[in-house]
Structures are given as structure tokens and as C-alpha cells.
C-alpha positions, 0 to 999 in steps of 0.5 A: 715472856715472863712465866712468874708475872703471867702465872701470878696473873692467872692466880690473882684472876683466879682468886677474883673470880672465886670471890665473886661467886662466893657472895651470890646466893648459893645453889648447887654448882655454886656450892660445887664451885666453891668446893672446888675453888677453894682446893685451888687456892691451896696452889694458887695462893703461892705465887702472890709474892712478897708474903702478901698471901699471909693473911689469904692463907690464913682465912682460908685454911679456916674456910676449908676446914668447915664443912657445909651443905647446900642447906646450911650454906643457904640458910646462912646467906638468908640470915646474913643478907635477907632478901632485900637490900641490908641496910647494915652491910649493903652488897652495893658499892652506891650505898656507902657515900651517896647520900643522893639518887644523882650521886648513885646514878653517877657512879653506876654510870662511872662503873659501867663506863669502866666495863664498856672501856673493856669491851664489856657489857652485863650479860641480859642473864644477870640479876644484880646492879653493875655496882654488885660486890660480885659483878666489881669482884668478877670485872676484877677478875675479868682484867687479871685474866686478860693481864695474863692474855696479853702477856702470853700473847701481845707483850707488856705494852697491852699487859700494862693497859690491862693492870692500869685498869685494875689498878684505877678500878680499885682506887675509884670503886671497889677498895673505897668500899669494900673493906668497909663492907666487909668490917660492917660484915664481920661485925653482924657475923661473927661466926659462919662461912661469910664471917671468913670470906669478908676476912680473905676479902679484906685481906685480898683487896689490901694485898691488891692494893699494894701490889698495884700501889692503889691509893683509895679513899677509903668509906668509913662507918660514917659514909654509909648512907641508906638510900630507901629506894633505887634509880629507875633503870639501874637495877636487874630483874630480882635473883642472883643466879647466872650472873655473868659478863656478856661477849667482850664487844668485837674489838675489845 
């Protein structure tokens, strides 16, 4: 058993699941969470080997040292994301290069099938699109863990199917778009809590990238193309609270 490989593992899920949080609406345990979360990283973020948590460890040390309130914490997302969809910095993996409902429709499906490949279905709780920035980063999340899993308990055989995953995930999905997402952020906040998160979310998503020898082909500024209205059927009811993965399928 390989503890290194199976603790880095557990960090790197640890870091998603972190992340993922962090860009839905913030509530109380939600703010408890990131409290909490970010004390964490103080231990996680070592086992990312090969100095790839550099850029993590300096985003971070800024996150921790501001302190916030549900309140402020609030009044920030408000300000930074709005209450529909931002045409400036979209949380949606569909609004950058789809220029057509179709095209929009076939990535979602692309994206779902990923999660049904891992015996996953959102759970009928949540409240955001499959292509979510907080749903991709949890999915993310998600495999790492169950990386670990199969480490501890099945050997590198089924671990490798688990970073295969990941790995591919990345590359087709969300290291497209979210570095893009998080210039486009970091552009239109230059001050407060997101401005740090998009920076430790650029800095993670490129470390994951070169640890798993992902190749994306990136989205640009000129790649961001609005769509006025959604797919019917593709979207949860409004509200971000309570998102989660429902039970892995029996057999995944």
C-alpha cells in the first residue's frame, strides 16, 4: 500500500471538496465549513508534492488572514455574482465556447455522462446545473476520494481507472474553463474573499493539470459566448443550498 499516494489522494479531494463549497451562496454552515476548511489546508497542502502547492499556499495564507462574517461574506457574493446568471464571469462550464443551445445541450449530456460512468446521479436536493463550477469541483472531489478508496482497499489496478477519470475530466470540462473563469473573476474583484479563491483556484486546477499530464484546450476571452436563455430541462430549481451527489448507483 502506498500511504504517500493515498494521503496525497485524500488531500487533493479534500482541496475539491473545499473549493466547491466555497462558490455556492454562503449560509451559516457553509461559512462554518470554510472556516474550518481552510484550517485544514494548513495540513493538507504538504503532501502536494514537487512544490506544486506553492501558488495554493500563498493564496491561501491571504484567505485565512481576512476575516469575515456571514454578512459580509453574503453581501460579497451578491456583488460579485448577482442573482442571475453573470454575463462577465458565468459560473457554468456552457457559457464559454457555446455559441448554440445544441451545443450547450451536448455538453451538459457529455458532463452527465461522466457522472453516470461513476455511478453518480445529482442528488433531487440540489439547485444548480450539472456544469456548475461547484458541482464539476465536488465531482473532482468525488474521484480523488474514491482514488484513495481503491488504493487502501482494491490496489492500483481500480486506483488508476479512478485518476483516468479525473484526468480526462479535466481535459475535456473543467480546466477548459475554469482558469478563464477565474481571469474573468479576478478582473471584476479585485479586492475581497472570491478575488483569493479564483487565485487558489487557478493555482490548484494548474497543479492538477501537471500532476495528471492533463492537456485542455483552453477557452479564451474571445470564447465566452452569452446565451440569453437555458436549454429546457437542464437546469434545478433556483437556490444554491444543499448541493450535493445523490448515492453512487448499486455497483458503482
Amino acid at each position: 500500500m502506498n500511504e504517500q499516494a493515498i494521503q496525497e489522494a485524500m488531500a487533493r479531494g479534500g482541496i475539491y471538496r473545499l473549493l466547491s463549497v466555497a462558490f455556492l451562496y454562503p449560509d451559516e454552515a457553509l461559512l462554518l465549513g470554510l472556516k474550518e476548511g481552510f484550517s485544514e489546508m494548513k495540513t493538507i497542502l504538504p503532501y502536494l508534492s514537487d512544490g506544486e502547492g506553492d501558488g495554493l499556499k500563498e493564496a491561501l495564507t491571504t484567505i485565512a488572514s481576512k476575516g469575515f462574517t456571514l454578512d459580509t461574506l453574503q453581501a460579497e457574493y451578491r456583488e460579485t455574482f448577482g442573482h442571475t446568471i453573470s454575463q462577465e464571469s458565468p459560473l457554468y462550464e456552457t457559457q464559454y465556447g457555446s455559441a448554440h443551445l445544441f451545443q450547450q445541450a451536448q455538453r451538459l449530456g457529455d458532463i452527465a455522462g461522466f457522472y453516470r460512468a461513476f455511478g453518480l446521479e445529482v442528488s433531487d436536493r440540489a439547485k444548480e446545473r450539472l456544469d456548475h463550477i461547484a458541482v464539476e469541483l465536488e465531482f473532482m472531489g468525488f474521484l480523488a476520494f474514491k482514488e484513495a478508496y481503491a488504493l487502501t482497499h482494491h490496489g492500483e489496478e481500480k486506483a488508476s481507472v479512478c485518476r483516468e477519470g479525473q484526468r480526462k475530466f479535466l481535459e475535456e470540462h473543467l480546466a477548459r474553463w475554469a482558469p478563464l473563469f477565474a481571469k474573468l473573476l479576478s478582473r471584476k474583484t479585485p479586492e475581497g474573499l472570491y478575488q483569493h479563491l479564483v487565485s487558489f483556484l487557478e493555482a490548484f486546477i494548474t497543479a492538477e493539470c501537471r500532476r495528471l499530464e492533463a492537456r485542455p484546450f483552453a477557452f479564451h476571452e474571445g470564447d465566452l459566448k452569452p446565451i440569453a436563455f437555458e436549454p429546457e430541462g437542464t437546469c434545478f430549481p433556483c437556490g444554491v443550498k444543499d448541493l450535493s451527489f445523490g448515492e453512487p448507483k448499486e455497483g458503482g
